[in-house]
N, C-alpha and C positions, 0 to 999 in steps of 0.2 A: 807321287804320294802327297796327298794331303798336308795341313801345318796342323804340327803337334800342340797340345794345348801346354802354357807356360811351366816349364820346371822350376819349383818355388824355389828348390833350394840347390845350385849347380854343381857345386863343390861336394855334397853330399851324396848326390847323386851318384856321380863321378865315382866317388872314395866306394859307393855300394855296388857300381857297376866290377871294378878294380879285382874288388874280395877273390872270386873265383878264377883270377886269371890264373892262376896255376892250371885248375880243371877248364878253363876255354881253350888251353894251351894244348888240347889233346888235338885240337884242329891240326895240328901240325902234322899228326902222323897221316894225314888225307893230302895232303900237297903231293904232286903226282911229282918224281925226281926228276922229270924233265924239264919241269913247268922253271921258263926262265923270268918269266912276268907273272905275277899277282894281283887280283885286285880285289881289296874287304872293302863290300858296302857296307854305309852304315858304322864307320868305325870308332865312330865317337870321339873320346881324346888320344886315340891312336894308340893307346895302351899295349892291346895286340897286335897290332901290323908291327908295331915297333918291335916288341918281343920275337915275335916271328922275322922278322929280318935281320935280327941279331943271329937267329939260330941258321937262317938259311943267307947267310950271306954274301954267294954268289948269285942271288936270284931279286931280281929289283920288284918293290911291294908300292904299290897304290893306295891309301887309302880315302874313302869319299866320303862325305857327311852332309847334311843339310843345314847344319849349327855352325857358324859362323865361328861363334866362342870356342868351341870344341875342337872343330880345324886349326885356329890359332894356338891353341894349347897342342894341339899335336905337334905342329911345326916347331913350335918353341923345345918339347921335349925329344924332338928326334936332336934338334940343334946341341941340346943341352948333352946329351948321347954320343954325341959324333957319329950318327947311324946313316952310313951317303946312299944305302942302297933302298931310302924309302919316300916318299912325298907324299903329302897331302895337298887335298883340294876341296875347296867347297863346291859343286856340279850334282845336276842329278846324274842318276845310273844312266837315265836313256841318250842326255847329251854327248854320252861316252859314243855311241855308234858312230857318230859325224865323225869321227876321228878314223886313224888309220891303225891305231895300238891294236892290238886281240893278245889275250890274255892264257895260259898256260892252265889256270884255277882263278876260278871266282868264288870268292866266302860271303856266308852270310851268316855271323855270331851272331846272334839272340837280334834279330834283327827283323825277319821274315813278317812275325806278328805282328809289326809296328806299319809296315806296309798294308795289312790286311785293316788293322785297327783307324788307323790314319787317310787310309785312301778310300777303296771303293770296294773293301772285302776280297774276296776268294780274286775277283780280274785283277786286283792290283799284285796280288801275290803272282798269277799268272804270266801279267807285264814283265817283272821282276826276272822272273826266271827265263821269259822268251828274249828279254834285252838280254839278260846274263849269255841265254846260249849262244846266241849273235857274238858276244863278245871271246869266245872262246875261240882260241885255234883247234883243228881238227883233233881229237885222242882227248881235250883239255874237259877239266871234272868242275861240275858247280859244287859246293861241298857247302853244307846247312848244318849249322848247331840251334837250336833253339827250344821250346818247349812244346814236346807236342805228345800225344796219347793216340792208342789207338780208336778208329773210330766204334769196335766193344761198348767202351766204356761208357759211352753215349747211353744206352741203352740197359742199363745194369745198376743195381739195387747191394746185388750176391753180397753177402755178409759186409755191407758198410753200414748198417742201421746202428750197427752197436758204436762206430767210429765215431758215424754222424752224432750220436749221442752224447758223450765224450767230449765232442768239439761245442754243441750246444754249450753246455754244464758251464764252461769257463767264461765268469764274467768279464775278465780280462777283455775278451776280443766279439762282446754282445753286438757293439755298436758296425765291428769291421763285416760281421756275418749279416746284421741288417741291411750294409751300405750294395754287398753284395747280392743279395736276395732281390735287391729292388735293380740292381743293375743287371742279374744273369738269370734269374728267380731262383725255385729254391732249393736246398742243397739235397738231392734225394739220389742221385747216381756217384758212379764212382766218377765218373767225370766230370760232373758238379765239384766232387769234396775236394777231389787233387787240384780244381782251378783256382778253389780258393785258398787251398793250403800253400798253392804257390805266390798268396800277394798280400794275405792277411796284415802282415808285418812291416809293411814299405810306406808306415806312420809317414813318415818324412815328405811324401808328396803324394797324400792318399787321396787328394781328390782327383788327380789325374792318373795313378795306377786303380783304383776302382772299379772305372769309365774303362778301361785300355781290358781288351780280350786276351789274354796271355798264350790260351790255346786254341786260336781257332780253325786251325787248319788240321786234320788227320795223315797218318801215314799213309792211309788208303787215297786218301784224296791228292797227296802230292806222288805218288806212285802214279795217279792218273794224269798228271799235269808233263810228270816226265814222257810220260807214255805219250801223250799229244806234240809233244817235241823231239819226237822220235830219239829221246834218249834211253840210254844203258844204264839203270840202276848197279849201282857194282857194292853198295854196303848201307844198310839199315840197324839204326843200333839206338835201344834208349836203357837208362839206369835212373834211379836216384841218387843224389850227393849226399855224402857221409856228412854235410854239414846240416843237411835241410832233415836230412833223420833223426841226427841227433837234437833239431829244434824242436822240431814237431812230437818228439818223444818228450823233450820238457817241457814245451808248451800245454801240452796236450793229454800227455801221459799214454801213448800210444806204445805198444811192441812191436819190436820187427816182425811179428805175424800176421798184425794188423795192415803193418805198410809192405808187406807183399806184394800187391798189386798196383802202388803207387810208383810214379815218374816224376822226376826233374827238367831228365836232359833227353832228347833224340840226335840221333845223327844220321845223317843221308848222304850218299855219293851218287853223284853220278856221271856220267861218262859223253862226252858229244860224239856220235857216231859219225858214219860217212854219211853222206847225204841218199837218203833214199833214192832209188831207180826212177 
């Protein structure tokens, strides 16, 4: 993966990354109960690994990152925790094959994007997930929380005109929909409206969320990636968070009838098979 362009503000970041750890925390119920090793790419300041090894605490957790700062704040909080069944590391994913670990579940929290944004699109996501399945012992699940839509949406207008309209109106966020418009062009699908209703708001380091694809990967398109890696999809699931509805309804002034259609969160499981004939 590529280097990420500079996070202005770390601490902040961090604290906004944090907020939904409750709802990241659903990962949990995808760790396969056998799984005696874990590894979350991508773990930032270790926030969830740590969580998650508190709750699974006969089962030892890995977490990687490419942020120096971020590994050391992890380290520091598992220490500050007393949490012995977890460790961090600075390494990429791939340098993990030279070793001899293999892993029960590999996670990727809101990570997957960052890969496609940062590296070299759709092949980096692909690498991502061929090192992951390497990394996996036999029966062992790669399990993805991140933000993705189906690929419909791509293509679809269906009763957003009046949304799109609505979101126009508020001067409030004129400048975020321009910044947008010139980065993804312009907002006329339901795909468009949900990309940008997922970053409008992340003032705090908007020239580098702006830039950054949030959704660029579909359900349909990583269904076909498992599929090339002769894996077992075993669970597909996406929602919106009751907190991004109730924003986007004040922001916005939008009804739940309106956000019918709209997404947050996806989830994917999937399973490493026996090795083909």
């Amino acid at each position: 993966m590529g280097k990420n362009p500079t996070i202005r503000n770390e601490r902040v970041y961090l604290a906004r990354m944090a907020r939904p750890l409750r709802e990241k925390l659903r990962v949990a119920r995808y760790i396969p109960q056998d799984a005696r090793t874990v590894l979350d790419v991508g773990c930032a300041n270790g926030a969830i690994t740590i969580a998650l090894a508190k709750l699974f605490s006969r089962k030892q957790f890995i977490g990687i990152d490419l942020n120096e700062s971020f590994v050391s704040r992890a380290q520091e909080q598992a220490r500050k925790a007393g949490v012995g069944n977890v460790r961090f590391e600075k390494i990429y994913l791939r340098d993990l094959l030279a070793r001899s670990e293999r892993f029960g579940a590999v996670l990727f929290v809101s990570v997957l994007h960052e890969f496609y944004a940062y590296g070299e699109g759709i092949s980096s996501v692909l690498k991502a997930l061929a090192d992951a399945h390497e990394l996996l012992r036999k029966g062992g699940e790669i399990v993805i929380r991140d933000m993705i839509l189906h690929e419909y949406a791509k293509h679809t207008s269906f009763q957003v005109d009046a949304i799109i309209a609505k979101v126009r109106a508020r001067r409030r966020w004129r400048r975020a929909i321009r910044d947008f418009e010139g980065a993804f062009g312009k907002l006329n699908t339901l795909y468009q409206l949900n990309h940008f209703l997922l970053k409008y708001m992340y003032e705090e380091n908007w020239d580098r969320e702006c830039r950054e694809p949030y959704v660029p990967v579909t359900f349909e398109q990583y269904e076909q990636l498992f599929d090339l890696l002769g894996m077992e999809l075993q669970l597909e699931d996406s929602y919106l968070i009751d907190f991004l509805r109730t924003k986007w309804k004040r922001d916005f002034g939008l009804t739940d009838d309106e956000l019918e259609g709209f997404r947050s969160t996806g989830f994917l499981v999937a399973k490493k098979a026996a090795p083909r004939p």
